[in-house]
N, C-alpha and C positions, 0 to 999 in steps of 0.2 A: 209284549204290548209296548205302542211307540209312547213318549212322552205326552203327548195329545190325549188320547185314548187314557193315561194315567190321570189326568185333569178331569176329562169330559165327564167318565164314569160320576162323581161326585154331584155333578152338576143334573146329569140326568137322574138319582136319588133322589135331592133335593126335588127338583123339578116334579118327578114320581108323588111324590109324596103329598106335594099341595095342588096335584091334579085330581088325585083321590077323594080330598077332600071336598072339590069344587061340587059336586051333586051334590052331596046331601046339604051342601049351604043353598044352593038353588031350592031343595024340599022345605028345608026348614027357614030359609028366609033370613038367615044371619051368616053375612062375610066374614065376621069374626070367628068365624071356625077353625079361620086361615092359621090363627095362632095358637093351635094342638101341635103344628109341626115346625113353628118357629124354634123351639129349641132343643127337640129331638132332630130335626133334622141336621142341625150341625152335630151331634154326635154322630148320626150315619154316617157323614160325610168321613170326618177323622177316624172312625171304625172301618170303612170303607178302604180308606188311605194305607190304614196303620197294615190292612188284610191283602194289601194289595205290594207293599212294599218289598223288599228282599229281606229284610229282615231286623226288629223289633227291636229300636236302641234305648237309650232311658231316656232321651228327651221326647221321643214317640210316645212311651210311657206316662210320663209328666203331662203332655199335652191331652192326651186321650183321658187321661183320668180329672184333671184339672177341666177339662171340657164336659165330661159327664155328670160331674158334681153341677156345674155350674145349670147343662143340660136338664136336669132333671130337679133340681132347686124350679125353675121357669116354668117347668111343664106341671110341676104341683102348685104353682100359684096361680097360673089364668086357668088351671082346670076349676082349680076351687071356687074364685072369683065367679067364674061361668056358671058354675053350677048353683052359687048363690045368689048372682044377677037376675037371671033366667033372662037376661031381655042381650040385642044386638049392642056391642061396645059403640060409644057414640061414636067413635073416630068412624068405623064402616057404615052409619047411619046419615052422619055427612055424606059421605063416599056416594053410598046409594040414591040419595036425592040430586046432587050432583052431576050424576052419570046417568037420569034417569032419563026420558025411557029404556028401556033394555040394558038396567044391568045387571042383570040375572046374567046374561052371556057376556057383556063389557066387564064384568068381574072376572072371569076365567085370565083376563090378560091383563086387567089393570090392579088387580089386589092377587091374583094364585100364583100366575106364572111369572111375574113382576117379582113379588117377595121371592121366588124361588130362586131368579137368577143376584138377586142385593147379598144371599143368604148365601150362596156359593162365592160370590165376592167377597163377601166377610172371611167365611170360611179360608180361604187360598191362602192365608199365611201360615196356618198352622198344619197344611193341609202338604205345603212346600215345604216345610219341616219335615213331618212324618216320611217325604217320598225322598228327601234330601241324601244323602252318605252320611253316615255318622261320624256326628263328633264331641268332646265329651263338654260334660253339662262344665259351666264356668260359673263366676260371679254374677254376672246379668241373667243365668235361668234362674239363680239363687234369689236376687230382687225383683224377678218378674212373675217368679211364685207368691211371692210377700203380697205384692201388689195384686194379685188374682184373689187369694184369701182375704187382703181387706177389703177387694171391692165386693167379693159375696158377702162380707159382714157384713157393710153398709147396705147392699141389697133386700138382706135378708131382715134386720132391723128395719128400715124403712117399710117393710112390705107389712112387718108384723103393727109395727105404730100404727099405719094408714088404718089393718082391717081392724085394728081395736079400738080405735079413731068412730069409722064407719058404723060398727055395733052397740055403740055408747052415744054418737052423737046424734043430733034431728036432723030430717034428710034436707041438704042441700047446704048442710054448714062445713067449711072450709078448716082443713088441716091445718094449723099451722104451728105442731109443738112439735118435739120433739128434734129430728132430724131437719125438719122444716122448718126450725127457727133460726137454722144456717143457711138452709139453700132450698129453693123452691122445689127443684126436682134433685132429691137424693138419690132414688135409685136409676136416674141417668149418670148418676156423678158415680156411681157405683158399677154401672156397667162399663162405659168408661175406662173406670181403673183396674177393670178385668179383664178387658182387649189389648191396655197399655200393656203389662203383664204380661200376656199372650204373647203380644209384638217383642218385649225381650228376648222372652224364650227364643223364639225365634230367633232374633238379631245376630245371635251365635253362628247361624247356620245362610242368612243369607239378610241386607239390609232392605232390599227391595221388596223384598217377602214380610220382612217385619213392617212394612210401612200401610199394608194394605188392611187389615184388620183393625187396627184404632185409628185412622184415619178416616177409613169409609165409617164405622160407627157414630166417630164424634161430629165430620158432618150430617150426618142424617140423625142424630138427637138433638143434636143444639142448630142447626140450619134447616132443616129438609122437615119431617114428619113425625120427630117427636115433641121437643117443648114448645115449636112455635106452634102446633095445632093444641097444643095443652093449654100455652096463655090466650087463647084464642079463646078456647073452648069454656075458659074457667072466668075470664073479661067479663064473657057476656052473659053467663050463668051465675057467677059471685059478686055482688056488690062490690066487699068488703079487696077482691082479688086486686084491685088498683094500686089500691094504697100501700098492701103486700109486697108487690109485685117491685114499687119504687125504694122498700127500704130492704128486700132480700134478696142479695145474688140467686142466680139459677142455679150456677154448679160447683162452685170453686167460693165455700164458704172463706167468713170472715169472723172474725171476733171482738167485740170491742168491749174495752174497758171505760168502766163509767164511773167517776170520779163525782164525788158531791162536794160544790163549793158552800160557805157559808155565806 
């Protein structure tokens, strides 16, 4: 198989996978279904690679495993979320009034086939890895494993504060302890340091390859469709989110020491 056909494969999974899903979001009336195959699909994608390759080195290893953990941490939290919500994630409730009339079929390409080809983009660093020659693990897979683990920490912290937050608090009161007394969005800052990581590993193997996975991320959470639709979202639903929002960095906390004079 030529070089091409090693790429495309991944991209037609991806692809696959959030075509699937587009019916039964048309039956049941929620786009948000879209995000069952947000982060299963990037394992396919590196499973796919790693199966397709000549043969199985340990950064392929590293990455594929470092990816399923991450994969399937994501896919147990918006299933749970979903199933505790029962209603459409407002981000796709925007989307659909937006696009409306017809976006029962405007959704197939502006939220299915859309995420599938961002998610192939994401994917192609670690995916250029896997298909790469091998060569052996160095100092930057070693810090860009570190940096993968803290960023699931923080992920995984953050996700658990929010729903204990959510189960405890009246609805429509604002987060803001924990992780979020540092930074407004932690588990962007958290995903983030998981692509960073990712892009290491990589870096070994090729710099141009490494640059594609936390770049495209970091601008699509902090520019594109994650935190600017979040302060949007939260602006004009939280009072309180204004005043928040001027004394807490988004992602890249801070800490201050507060001194008492007499």
């Amino acid at each position: 198989m030529d070089l091409w056909g090693l790429y495309l494969l991944p991209l037609g999974i991806a692809v696959l996978g959030f075509v699937a899903l587009w019916p039964l979001s048309v039956i049941r009336k929620d786009a948000s279904l879209v995000d069952a195959w947000w982060g299963p699909g990037f394992f396919a994608q590196a499973a796919l690679a790693f199966w397709l390759s000549d043969e199985g080195d340990s950064r392929s290893f590293l990455l594929l495993a470092l990816i399923s953990v991450w994969s399937a941490r994501l896919a147990y939290v918006l299933l749970r979320r979903r199933i505790r919500e029962g209603h459409e994630d407002p981000r796709y409730t925007e989307l659909r009034r937006a696009w409306d009339p017809g976006f029962w079929w405007k959704s197939l390409f502006v939220v299915f086939l859309l995420q599938g080809l961002i998610q192939w983009t994401i994917a192609l660093g670690p995916i250029a890895a896997i298909l790469s020659d091998p060569v052996s693990l160095g100092a930057l897979a070693v810090l860009g494993t570190m940096l993968c683990l803290a960023g699931l920490l923080i992920e995984t912290v953050a996700d658990a504060e929010l729903d204990r937050f959510k189960r405890t608090a009246k609805p429509g009161a604002l987060c803001m302890t924990g992780l979020r007394t540092h930074v407004r969005h932690p588990n962007y800052s958290g995903e983030i340091l998981f692509w960073l990581g990712i892009g290491l590993i990589v870096l070994e193997v090729s710099w141009i390859a490494a640059l594609i996975s936390p770049v495209v991320i970091a601008v699509f959470l902090t520019k594109v469709s994650g935190a600017p639709m979040l302060d949007e979202r939260l602006q004009a639903t939280r009072p309180e989110y204004a005043a928040y929002r001027q004394r807490v960095p988004g992602f890249i906390p801070y800490f201050k020491r507060r001194y008492s004079t007499a």
